[in-house]
C-alpha positions in Angstrom: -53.5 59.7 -37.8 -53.0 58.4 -34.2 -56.3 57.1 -34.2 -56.0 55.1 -37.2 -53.1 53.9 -35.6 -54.3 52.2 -32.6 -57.4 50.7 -34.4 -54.9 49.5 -36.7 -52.6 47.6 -34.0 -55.5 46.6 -32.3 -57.3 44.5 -35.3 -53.7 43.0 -35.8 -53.8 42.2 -32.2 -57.5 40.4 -32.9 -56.1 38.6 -35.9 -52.8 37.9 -34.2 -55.4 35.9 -31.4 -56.8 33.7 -34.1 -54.0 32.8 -36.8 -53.0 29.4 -36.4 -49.3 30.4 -37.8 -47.0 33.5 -36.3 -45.7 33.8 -39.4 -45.2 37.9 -38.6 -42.1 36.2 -36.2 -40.3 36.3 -39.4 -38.7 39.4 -39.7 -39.4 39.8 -43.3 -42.7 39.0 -43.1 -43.1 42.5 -41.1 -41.9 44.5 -44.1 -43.5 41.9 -47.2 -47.1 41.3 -46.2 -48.9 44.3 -46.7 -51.4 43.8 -43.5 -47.8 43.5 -41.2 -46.2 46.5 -43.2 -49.3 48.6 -42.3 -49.0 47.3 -38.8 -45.3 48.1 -37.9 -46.3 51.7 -39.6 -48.9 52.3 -36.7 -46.6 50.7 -34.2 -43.9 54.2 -34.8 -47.1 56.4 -35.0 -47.7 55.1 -31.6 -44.6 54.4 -30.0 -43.3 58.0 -31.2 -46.2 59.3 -29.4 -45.6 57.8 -26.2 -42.2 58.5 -26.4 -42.8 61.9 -26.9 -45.6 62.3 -23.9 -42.8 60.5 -21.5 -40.5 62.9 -22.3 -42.6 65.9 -21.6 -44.3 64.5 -18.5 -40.3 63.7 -17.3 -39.3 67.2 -17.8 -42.2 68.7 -16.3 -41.8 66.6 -13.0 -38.0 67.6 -12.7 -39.4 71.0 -12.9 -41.4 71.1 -10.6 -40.6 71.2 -6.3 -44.1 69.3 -4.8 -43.8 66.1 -2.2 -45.1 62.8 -3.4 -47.8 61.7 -1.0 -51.4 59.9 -1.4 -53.5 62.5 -3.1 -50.2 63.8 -5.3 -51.8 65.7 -8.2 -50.3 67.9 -10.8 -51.3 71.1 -11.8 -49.5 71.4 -14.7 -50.1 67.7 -15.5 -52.5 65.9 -13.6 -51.9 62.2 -15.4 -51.4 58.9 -14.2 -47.8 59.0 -15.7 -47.0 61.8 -14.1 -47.9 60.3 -10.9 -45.9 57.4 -11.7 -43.0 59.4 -12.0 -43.5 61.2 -8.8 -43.9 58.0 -6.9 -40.3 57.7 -7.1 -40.9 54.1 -8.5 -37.9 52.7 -10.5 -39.6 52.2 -14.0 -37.6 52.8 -17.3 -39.5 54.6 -20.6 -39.8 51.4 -21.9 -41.6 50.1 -19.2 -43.8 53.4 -19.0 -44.5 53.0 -22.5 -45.2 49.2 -22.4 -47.9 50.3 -19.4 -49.4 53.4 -21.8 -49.6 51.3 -24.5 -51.4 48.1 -22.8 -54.0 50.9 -21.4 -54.2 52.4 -25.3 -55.1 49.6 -26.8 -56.5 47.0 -23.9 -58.4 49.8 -23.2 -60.0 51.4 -26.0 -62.3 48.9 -26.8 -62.9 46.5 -23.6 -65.1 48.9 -22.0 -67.6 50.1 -24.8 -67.9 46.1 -25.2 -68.7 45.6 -21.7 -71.3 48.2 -22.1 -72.4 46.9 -24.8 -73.0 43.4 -23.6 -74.4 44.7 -20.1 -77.0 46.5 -22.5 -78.1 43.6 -24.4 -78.3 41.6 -20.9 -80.8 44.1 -19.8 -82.5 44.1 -22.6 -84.2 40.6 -21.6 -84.4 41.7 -18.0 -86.9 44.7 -17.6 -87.3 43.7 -14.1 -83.0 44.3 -13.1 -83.1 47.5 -15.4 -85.7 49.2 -13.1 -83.8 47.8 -9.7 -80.5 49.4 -11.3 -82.3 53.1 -12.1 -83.6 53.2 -8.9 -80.5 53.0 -7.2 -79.0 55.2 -9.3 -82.2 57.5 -8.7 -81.3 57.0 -5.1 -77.5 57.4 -5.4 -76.5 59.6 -7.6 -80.0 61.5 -8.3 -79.0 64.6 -10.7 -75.7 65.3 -9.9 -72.2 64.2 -11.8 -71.2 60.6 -9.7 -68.4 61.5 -7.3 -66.2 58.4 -6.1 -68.2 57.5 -3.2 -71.7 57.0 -5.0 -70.0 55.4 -7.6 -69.1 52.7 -5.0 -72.4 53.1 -3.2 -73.8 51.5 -6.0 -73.4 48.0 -5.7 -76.5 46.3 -7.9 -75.2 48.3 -10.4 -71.6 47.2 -10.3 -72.9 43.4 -9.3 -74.6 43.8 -13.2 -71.8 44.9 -15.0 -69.7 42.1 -12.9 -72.5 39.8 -14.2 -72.4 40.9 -17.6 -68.9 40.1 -17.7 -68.7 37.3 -16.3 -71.2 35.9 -19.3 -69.3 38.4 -22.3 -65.5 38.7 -20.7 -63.2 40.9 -22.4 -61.1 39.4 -23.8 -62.9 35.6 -23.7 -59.3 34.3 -23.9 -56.0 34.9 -21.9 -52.5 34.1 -23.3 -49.6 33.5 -21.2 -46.3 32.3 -22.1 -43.9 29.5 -20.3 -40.5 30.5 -19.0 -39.6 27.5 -18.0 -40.5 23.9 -18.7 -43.0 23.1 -16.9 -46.1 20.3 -16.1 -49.7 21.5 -15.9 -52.3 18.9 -15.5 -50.2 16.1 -16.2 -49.1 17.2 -19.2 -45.6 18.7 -20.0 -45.4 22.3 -21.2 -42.0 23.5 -22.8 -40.4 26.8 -22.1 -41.4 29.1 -24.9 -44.4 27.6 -24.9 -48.0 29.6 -25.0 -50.6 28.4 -23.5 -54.4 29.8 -24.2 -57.1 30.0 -20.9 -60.7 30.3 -22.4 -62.0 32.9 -19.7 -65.3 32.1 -21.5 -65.1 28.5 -20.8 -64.1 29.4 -17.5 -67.4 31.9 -16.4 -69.6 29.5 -17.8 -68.3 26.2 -16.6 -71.3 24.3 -14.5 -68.6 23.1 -12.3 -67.8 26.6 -11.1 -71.2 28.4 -11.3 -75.1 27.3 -11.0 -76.8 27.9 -13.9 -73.8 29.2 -15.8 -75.6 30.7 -19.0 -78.6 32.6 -17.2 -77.8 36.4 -17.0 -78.2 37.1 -12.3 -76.1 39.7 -10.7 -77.9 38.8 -7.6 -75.4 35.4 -7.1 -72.6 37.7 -6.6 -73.1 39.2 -2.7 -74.4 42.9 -2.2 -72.6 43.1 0.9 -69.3 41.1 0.5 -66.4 43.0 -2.0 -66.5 43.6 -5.4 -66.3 39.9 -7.1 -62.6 39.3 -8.5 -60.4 36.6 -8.9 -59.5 36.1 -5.7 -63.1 36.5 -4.2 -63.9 33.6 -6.7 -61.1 31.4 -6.2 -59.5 32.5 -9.6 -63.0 30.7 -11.3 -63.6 34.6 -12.6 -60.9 36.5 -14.4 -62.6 39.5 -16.4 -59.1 41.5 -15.8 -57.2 38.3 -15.7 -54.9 37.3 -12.5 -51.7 37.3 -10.6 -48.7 39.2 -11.5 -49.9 39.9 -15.2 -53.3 41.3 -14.3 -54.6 43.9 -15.9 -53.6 47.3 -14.7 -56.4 49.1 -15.8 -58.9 46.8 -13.5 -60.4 49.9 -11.4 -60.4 52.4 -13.7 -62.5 50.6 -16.5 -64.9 49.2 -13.9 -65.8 52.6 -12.6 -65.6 53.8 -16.2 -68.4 51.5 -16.9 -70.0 52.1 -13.7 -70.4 56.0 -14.5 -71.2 55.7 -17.7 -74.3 53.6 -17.2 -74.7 56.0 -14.3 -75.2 58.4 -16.5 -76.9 57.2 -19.0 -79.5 55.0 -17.4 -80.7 58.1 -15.1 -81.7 60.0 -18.4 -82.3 57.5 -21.2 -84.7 54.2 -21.5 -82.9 51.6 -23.9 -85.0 49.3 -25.8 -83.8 47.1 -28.8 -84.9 48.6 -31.9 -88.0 47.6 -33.9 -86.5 45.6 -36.8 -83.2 45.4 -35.0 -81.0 42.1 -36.3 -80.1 39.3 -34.5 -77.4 39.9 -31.6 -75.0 37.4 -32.8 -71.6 37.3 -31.7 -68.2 37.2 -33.2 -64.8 37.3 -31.6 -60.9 38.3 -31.3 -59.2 40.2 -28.6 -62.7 41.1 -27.6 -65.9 39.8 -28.0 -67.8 41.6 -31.0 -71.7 42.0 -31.7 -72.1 40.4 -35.3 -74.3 43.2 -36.5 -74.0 45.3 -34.2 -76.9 46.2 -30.7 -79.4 48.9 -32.6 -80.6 50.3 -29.6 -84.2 52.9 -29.6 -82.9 55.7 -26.9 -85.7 57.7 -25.3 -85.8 60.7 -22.4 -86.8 59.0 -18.9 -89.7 61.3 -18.0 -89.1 60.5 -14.4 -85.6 61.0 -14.6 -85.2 64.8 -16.0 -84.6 66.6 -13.5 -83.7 69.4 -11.8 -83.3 71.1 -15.1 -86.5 72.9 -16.3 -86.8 74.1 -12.0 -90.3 72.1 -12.2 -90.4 70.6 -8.2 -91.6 67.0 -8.5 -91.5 64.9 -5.3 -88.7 67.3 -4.0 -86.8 67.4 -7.2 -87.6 69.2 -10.4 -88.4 68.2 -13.7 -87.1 69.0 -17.1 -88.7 68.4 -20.5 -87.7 65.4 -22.9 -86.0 68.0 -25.4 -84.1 68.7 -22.3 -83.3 65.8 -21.3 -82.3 64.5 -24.5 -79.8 67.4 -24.6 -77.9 65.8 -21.9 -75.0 63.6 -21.6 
């Protein structure tokens, strides 16, 4: 039930993006329209849910006698809302559940589409697949990525910055004006909101040389990991200033170790007969028919497993391998 829940908010939220008239502002129109009635049904499923984990998390902490410090973890609850509560921060429930819920549902699909789209970029570039599994070789060889080699590998995170840079999730930011207001000459009234294509943005000619052409290697190896402010706010995958997304770090090191993982073991080649990759968008940016991928065992990858030494490491079968991850 919960999970029809959130994919049911979050395909509102997608045809929310799109619908020329907010007609679900009327409060009727909540309870009337069938699509809206289903939606404000998920919305309890949710918000009960969350209201429910706050509760427990709160009761746990006031439990419990540890210090708050740096590397606070729980035992008995080792989340990132009960280290928000630890950190002695003033946040009301509301505001915890406002944060949960943005990480819910921005979060549940952003990242498989950044895969996604990273994969399909690839795809036409043999030649930056075989630079990224050699670092990862290097890196993270046959053990689980631990923090430091997930930041060690930096052509692997320039890839996925790449990759979103040319699919960002979501392709279009919405902010609303407090105040009246003038932005480019043109007057904006309070109330007001105001749509910044982040697709337009990453693939503006102005900004970026050769805007549509897939090349990690124009963000620097050596400088920090490309954001906003490292591109003078001309790339906003997680969006900018006070109404970033909080989530920034822990879905770019979600994608990093997941293609990590992956690429050490598997090869991934489009699939004979596959259809077009087309594209179709709301809050995120959607394959039309989907990336039908062929998945085989890296020979040279299985290691370690079978106890087969091969250049100082050991081997493992592609049954093996396949078994894995």
């Amino acid at each position: 039930m919960h999970a029809h829940a959130v994919y049911t908010v979050l395909r509102e939220a997608e045809y929310r993006s799109t619908y020329p008239l907010p007609y679900w502002n009327l409060p009727l129109m909540r309870w009337l329209v069938p699509r809206q009635r289903r939606c404000q049904e998920a919305l309890v499923v949710i918000n009960s849910t969350l209201d429910s984990l706050i509760a427990k998390s709160k009761r746990l902490f006031d439990e419990e006698d540890q210090e708050f410090g740096e590397d606070f973890l729980s035992d008995r609850d080792p989340s990132i809302l009960h280290f928000l509560l630890a950190s002695g921060d003033e946040i009301t429930s509301k505001q915890l559940r406002d944060d949960l819920m943005t990480m819910l549902i921005a979060g549940h699909e952003t990242t498989a589409a950044v895969l996604t789209w990273t994969l399909h970029c690839l795809n036409d570039r043999p030649d930056l697949l075989r630079r990224m599994q050699q670092e990862i070789d290097e890196v993270v060889g046959d053990s689980k990525p631990d923090m430091d080699q997930l930041r060690a590998l930096r052509f692997t995170t320039r890839v996925i910055n790449e990759a979103m840079r040319l699919y960002p999730q979501p392709p279009v930011l919405i902010r609303r004006a407090i105040n009246d207001d003038v932005l480019g000459g043109y007057h904006v009234a309070a109330g007001s909101d105001i749509f910044i294509s982040v697709w337009n943005i990453h693939r503006n000619p102005g900004y970026w040389s050769q805007p549509d052409d897939f090349d990690p290697d124009r963000f620097s190896m050596d400088g920090p990991v490309p954001n906003e402010t490292t591109e003078n706010f001309n790339y906003l995958p997680f969006g900018g200033g006070r109404r970033k997304c909080i989530g920034d770090q822990f879905a770019l090191f979600e994608s990093i170790s997941a293609l990590a993982v992956l690429l050490r073991r598997f090869e991934f080649r489009l699939a004979p007969n596959a259809p077009p990759v087309g594209m179709t968008t709301g809050a995120t940016i959607h394959t039309s028919q989907g990336l039908l991928m062929q998945v085989q065992p890296r020979m040279a990858a299985a290691s370690a497993l079978n106890g087969v030494p091969s250049n100082g490491k050991a081997v493992v079968s592609p049954a093996a391998a396949a078994s894995v991850a």
